[in-house]
N, CA, C and O atoms as CSV, one atom per row, in Angstrom:
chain,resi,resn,atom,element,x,y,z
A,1,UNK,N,N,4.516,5.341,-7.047
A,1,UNK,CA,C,4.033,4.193,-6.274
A,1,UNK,C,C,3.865,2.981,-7.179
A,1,UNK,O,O,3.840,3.187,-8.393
A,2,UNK,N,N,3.734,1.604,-6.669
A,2,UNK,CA,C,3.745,0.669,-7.361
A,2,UNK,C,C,2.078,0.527,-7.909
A,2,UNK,O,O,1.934,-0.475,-8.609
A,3,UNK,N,N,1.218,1.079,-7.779
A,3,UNK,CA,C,-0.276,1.224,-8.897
A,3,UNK,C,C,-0.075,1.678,-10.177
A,3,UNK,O,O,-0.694,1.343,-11.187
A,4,UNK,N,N,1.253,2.826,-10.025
A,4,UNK,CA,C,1.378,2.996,-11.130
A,4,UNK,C,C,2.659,2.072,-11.963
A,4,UNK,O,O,3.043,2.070,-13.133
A,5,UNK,N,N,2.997,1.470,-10.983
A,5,UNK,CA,C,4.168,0.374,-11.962
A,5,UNK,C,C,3.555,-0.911,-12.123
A,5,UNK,O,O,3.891,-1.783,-11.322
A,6,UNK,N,N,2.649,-1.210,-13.083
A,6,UNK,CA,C,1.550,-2.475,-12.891
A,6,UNK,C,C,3.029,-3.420,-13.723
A,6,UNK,O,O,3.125,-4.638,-13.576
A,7,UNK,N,N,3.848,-2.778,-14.387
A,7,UNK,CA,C,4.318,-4.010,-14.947
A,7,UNK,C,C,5.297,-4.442,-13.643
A,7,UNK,O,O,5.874,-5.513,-13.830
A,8,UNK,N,N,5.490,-3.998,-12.768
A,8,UNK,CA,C,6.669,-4.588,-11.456
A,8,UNK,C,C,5.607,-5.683,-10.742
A,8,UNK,O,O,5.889,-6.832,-10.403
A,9,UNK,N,N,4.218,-4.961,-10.600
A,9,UNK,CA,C,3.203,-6.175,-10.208
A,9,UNK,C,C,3.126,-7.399,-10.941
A,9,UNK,O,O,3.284,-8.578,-10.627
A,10,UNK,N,N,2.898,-6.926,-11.782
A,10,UNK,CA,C,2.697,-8.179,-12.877
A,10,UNK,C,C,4.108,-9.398,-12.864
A,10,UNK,O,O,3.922,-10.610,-12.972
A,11,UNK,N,N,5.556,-8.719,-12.703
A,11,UNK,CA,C,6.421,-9.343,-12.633
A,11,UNK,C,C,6.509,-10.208,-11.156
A,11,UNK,O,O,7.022,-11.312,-10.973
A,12,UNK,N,N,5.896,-9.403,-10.267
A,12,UNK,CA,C,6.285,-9.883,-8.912
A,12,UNK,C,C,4.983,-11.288,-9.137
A,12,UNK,O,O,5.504,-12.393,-8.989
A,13,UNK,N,N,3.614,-11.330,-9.423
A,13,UNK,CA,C,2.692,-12.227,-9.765
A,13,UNK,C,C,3.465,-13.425,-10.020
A,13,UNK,O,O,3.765,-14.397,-9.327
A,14,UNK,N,N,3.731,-13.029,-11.370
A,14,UNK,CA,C,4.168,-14.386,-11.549
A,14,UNK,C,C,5.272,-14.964,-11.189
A,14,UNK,O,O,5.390,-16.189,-11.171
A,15,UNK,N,N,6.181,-14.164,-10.870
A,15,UNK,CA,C,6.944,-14.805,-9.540
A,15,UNK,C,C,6.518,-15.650,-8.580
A,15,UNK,O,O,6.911,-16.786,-8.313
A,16,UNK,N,N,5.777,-15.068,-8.145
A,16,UNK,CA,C,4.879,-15.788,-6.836
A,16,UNK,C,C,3.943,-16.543,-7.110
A,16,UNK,O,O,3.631,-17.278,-6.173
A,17,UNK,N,N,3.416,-16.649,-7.942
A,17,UNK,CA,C,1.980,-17.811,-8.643
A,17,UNK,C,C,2.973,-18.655,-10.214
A,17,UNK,O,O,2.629,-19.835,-10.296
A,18,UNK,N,N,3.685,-18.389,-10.972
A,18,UNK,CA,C,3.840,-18.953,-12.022
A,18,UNK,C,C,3.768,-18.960,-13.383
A,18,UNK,O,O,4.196,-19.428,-14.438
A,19,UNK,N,N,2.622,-17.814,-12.557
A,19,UNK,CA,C,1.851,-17.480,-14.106
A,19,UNK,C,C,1.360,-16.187,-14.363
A,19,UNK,O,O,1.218,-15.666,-13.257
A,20,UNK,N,N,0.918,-15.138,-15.537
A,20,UNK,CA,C,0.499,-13.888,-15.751
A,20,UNK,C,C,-0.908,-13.617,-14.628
A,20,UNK,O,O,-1.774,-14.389,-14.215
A,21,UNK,N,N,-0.741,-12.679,-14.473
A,21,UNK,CA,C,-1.619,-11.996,-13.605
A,21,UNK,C,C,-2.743,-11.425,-14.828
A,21,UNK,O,O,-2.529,-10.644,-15.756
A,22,UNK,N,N,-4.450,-12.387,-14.300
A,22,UNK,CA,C,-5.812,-12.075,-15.465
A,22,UNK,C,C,-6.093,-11.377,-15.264
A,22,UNK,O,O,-5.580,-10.726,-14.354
A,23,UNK,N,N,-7.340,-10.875,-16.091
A,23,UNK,CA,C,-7.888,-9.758,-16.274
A,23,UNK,C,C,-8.466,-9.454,-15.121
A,23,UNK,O,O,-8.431,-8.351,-14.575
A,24,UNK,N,N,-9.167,-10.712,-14.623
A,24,UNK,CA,C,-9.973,-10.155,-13.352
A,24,UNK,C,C,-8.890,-10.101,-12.164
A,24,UNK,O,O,-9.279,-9.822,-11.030
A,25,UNK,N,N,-8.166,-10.242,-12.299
A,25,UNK,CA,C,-7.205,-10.342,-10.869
A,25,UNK,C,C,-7.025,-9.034,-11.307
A,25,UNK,O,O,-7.169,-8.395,-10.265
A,26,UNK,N,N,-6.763,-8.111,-12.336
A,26,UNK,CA,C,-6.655,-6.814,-12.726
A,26,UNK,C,C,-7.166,-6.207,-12.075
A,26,UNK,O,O,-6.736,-5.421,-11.230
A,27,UNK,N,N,-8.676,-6.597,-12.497
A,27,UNK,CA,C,-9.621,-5.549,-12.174
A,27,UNK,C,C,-9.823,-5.235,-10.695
A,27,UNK,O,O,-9.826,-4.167,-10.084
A,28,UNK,N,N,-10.028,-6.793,-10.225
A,28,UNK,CA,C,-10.191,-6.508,-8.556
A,28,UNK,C,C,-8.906,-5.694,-7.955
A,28,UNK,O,O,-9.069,-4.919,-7.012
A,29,UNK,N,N,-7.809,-5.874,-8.457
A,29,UNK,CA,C,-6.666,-4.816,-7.868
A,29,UNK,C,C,-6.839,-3.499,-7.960
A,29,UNK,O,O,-6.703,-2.868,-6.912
A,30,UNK,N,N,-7.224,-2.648,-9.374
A,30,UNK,CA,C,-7.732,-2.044,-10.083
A,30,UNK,C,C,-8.674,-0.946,-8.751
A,30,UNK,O,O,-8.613,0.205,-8.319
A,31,UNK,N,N,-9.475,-2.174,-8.534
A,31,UNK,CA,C,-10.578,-1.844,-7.835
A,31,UNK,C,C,-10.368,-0.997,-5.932
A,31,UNK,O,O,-11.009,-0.139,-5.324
A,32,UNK,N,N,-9.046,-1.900,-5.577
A,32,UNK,CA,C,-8.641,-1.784,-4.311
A,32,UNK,C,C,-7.955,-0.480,-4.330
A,32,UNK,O,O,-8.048,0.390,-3.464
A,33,UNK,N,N,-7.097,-0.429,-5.656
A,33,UNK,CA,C,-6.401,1.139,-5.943
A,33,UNK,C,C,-7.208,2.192,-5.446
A,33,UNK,O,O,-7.226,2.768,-4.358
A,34,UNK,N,N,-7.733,2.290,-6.269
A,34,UNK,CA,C,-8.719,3.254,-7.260
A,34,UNK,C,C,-9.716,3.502,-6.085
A,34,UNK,O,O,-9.921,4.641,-5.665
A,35,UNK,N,N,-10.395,2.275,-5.510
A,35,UNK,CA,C,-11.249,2.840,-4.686
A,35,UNK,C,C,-11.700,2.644,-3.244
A,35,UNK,O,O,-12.676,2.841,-2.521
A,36,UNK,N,N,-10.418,2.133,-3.214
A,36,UNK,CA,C,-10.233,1.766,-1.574
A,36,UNK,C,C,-10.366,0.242,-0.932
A,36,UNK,O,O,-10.566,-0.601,-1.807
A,37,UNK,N,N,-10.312,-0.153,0.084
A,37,UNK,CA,C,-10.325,-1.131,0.539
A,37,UNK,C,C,-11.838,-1.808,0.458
A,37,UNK,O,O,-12.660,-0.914,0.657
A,38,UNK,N,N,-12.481,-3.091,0.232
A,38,UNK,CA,C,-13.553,-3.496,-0.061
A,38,UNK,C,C,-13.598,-5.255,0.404
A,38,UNK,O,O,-12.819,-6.207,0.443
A,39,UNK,N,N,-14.833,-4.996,0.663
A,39,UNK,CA,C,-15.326,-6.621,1.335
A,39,UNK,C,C,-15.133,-7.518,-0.333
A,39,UNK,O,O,-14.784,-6.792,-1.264
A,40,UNK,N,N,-15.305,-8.657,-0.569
A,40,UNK,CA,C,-15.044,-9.694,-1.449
A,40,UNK,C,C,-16.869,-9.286,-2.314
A,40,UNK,O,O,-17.069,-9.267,-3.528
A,41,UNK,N,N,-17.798,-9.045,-1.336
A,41,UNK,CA,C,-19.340,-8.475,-1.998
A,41,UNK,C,C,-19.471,-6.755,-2.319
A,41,UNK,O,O,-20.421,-6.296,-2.953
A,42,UNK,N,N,-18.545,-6.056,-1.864
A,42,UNK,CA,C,-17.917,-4.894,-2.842
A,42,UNK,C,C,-17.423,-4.918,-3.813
A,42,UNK,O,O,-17.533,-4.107,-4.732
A,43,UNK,N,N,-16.795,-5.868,-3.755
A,43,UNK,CA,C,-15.911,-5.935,-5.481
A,43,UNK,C,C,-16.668,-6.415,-6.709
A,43,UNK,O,O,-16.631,-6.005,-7.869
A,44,UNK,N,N,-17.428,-7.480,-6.092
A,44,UNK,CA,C,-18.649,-7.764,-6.891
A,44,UNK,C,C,-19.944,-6.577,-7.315
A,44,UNK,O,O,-20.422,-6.608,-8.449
A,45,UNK,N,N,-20.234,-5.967,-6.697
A,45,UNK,CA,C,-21.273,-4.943,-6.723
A,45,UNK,C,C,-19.817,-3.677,-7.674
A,45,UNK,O,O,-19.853,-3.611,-8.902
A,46,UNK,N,N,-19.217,-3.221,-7.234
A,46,UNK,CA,C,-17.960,-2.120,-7.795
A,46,UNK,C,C,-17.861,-2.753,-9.570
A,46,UNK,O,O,-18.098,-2.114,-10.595
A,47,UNK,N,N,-17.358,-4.442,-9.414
A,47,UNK,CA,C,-17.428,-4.842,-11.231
A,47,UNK,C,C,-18.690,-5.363,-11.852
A,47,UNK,O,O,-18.812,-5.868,-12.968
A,48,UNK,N,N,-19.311,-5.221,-11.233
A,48,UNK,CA,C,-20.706,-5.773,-11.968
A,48,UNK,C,C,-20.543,-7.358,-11.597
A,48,UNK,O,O,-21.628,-7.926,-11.483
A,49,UNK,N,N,-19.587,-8.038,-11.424
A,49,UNK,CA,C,-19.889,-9.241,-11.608
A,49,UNK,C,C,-20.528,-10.322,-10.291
A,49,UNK,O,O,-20.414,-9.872,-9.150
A,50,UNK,N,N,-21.119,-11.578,-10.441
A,50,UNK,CA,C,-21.070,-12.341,-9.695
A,50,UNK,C,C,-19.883,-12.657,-8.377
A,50,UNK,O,O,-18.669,-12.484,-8.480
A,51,UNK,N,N,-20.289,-12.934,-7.700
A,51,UNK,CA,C,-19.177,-12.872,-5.901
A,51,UNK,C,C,-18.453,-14.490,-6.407
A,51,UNK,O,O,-17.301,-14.759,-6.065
A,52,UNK,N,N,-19.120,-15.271,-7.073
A,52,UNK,CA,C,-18.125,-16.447,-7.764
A,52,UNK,C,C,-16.910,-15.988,-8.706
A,52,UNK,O,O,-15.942,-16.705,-8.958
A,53,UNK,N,N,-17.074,-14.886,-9.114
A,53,UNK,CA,C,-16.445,-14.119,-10.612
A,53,UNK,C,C,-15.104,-13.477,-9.482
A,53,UNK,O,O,-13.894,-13.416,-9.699
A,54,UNK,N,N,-15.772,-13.127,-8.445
A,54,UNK,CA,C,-14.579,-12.309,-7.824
A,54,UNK,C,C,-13.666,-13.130,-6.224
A,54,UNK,O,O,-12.871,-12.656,-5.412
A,55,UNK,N,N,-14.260,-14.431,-6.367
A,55,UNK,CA,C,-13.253,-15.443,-5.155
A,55,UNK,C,C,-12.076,-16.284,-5.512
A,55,UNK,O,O,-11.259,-16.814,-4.759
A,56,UNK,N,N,-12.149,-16.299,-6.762
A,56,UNK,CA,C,-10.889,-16.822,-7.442
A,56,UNK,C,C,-9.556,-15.736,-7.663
A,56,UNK,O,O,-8.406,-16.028,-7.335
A,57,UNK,N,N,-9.898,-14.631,-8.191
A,57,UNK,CA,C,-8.731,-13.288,-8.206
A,57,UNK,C,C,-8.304,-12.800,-7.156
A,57,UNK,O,O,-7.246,-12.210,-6.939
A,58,UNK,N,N,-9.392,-13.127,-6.295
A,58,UNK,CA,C,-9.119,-12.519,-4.576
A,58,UNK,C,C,-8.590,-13.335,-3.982
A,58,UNK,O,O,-8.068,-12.988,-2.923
A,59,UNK,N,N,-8.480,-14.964,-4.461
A,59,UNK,CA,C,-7.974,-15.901,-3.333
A,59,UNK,C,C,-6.356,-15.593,-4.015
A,59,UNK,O,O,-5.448,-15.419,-3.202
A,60,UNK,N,N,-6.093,-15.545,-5.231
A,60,UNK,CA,C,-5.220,-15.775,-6.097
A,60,UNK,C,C,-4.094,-14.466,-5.629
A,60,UNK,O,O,-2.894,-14.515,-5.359
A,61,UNK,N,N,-4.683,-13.767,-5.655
A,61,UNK,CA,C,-3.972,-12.185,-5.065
A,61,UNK,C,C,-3.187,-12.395,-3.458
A,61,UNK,O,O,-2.035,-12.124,-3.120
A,62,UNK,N,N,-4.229,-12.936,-2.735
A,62,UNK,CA,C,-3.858,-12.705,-1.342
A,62,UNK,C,C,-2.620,-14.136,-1.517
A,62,UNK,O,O,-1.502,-13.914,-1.053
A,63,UNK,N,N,-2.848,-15.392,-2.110
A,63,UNK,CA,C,-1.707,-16.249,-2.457
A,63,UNK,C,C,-0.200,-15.131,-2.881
A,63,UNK,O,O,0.900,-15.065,-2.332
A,64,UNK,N,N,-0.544,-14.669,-3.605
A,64,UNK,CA,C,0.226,-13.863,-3.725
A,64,UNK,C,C,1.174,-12.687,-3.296
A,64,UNK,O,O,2.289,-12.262,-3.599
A,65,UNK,N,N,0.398,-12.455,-2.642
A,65,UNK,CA,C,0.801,-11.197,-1.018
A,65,UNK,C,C,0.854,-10.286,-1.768
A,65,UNK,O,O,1.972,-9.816,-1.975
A,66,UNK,N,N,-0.353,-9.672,-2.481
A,66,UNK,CA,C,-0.412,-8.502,-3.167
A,66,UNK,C,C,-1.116,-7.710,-2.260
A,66,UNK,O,O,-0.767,-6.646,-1.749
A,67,UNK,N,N,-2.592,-8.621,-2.056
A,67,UNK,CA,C,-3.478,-7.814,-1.165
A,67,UNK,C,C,-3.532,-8.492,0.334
A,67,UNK,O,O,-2.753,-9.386,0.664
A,68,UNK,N,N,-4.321,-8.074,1.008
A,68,UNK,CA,C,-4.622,-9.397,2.470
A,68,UNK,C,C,-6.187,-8.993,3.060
A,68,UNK,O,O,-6.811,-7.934,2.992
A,69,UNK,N,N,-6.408,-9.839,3.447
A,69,UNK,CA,C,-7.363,-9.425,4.315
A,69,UNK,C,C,-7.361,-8.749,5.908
A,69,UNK,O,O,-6.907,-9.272,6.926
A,70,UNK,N,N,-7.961,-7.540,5.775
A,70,UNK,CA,C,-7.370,-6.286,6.597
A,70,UNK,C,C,-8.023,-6.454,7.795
A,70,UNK,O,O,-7.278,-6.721,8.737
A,71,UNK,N,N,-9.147,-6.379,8.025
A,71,UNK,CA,C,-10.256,-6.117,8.711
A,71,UNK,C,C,-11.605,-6.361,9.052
A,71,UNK,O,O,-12.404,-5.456,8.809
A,72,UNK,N,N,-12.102,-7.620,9.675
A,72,UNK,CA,C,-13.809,-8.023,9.595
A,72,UNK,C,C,-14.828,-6.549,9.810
A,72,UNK,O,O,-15.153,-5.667,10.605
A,73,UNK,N,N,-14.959,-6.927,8.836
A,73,UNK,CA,C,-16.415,-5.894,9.313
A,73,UNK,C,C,-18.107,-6.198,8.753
A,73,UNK,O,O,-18.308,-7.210,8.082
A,74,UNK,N,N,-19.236,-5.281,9.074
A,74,UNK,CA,C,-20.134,-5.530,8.677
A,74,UNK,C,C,-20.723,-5.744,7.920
A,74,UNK,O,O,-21.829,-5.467,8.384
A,75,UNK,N,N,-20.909,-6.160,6.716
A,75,UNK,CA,C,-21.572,-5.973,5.588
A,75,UNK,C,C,-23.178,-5.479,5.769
A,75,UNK,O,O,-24.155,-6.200,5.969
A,76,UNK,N,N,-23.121,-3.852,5.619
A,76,UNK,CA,C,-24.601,-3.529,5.775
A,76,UNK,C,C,-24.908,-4.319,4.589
A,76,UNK,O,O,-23.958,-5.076,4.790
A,77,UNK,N,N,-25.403,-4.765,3.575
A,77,UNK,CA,C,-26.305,-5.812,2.979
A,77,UNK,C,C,-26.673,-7.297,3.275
A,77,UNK,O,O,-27.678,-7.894,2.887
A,78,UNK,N,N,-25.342,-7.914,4.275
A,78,UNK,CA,C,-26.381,-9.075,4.808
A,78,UNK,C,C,-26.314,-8.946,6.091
A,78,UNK,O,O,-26.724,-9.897,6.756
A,79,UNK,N,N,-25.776,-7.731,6.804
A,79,UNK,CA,C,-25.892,-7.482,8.651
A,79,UNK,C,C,-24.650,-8.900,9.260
A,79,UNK,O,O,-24.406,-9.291,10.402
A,80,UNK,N,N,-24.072,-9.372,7.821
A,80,UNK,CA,C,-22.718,-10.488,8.437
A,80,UNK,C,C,-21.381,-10.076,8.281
A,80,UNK,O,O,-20.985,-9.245,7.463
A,81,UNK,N,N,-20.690,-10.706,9.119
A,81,UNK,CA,C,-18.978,-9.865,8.797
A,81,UNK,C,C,-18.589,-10.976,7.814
A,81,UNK,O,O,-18.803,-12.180,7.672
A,82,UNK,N,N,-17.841,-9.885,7.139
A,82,UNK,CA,C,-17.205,-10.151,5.787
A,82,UNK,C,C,-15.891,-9.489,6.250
A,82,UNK,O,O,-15.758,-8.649,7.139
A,83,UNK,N,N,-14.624,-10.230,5.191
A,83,UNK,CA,C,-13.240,-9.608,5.779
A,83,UNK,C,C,-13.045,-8.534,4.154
A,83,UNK,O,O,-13.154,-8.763,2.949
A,84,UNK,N,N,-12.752,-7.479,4.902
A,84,UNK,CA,C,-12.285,-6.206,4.044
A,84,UNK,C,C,-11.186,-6.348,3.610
A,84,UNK,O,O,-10.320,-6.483,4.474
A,85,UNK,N,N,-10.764,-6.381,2.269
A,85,UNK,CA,C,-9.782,-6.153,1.807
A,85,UNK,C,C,-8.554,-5.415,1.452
A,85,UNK,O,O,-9.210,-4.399,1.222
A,86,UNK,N,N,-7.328,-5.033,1.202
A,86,UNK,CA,C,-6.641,-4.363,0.648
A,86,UNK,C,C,-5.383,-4.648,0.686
A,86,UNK,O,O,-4.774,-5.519,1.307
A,87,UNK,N,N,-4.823,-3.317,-0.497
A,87,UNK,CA,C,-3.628,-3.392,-1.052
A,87,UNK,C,C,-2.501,-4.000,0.467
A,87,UNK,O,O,-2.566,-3.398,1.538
A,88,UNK,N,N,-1.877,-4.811,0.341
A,88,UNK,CA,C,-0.785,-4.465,0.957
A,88,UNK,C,C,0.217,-3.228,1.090
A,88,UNK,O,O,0.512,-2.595,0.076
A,89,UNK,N,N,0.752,-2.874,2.360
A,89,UNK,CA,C,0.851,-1.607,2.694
A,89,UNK,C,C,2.033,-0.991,1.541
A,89,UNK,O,O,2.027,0.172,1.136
A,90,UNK,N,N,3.396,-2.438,0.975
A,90,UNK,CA,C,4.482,-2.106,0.258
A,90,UNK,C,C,3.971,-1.732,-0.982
A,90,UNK,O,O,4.701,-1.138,-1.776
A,91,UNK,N,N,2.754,-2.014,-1.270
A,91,UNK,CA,C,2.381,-1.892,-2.728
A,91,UNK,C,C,0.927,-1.004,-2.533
A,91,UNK,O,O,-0.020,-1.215,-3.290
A,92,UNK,N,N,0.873,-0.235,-1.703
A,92,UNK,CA,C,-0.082,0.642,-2.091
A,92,UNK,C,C,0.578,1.794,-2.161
A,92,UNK,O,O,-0.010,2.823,-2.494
């Protein structure tokens, strides 16, 4: 599968953006692999980091048509819909 061909990702990235695919655009992919589909405040809570740390890799990705946004759903932590993320179907 293409998770495990990160360098065909990486090629298709910058195809489509211009430029190398970062660390955090890594990780949040990383993240969608590995552990399934996740709201934009999952990915944040999953890397430790700030939800500012993770709207730039996520906007940058879906520019990209790596990932998309799948599905509104609830966020049990603020009771608001948030759109769930994931891999696109060719690349999961």
């Amino acid at each position: 599968s293409m998770a495990n061909d990160s360098t065909s990702l990486q090629a298709f990235f910058k195809e489509k953006t211009q430029r190398d695919i970062s660390t955090r655009e890594t990780r949040v992919l990383d993240s969608l692999y590995v552990d399934g589909p996740a709201t934009r405040l999952d990915l944040s809570n999953r890397l430790g980091r700030p939800i500012n740390c993770i709207t730039g890799p996520v906007l940058n990705l879906i520019k990209a048509g790596i990932i998309e946004e799948h599905d509104r759903i609830v966020q049990p932590e603020t009771g608001n819909k948030a759109w769930q993320l994931k891999v696109k179907e060719k690349y999961a």
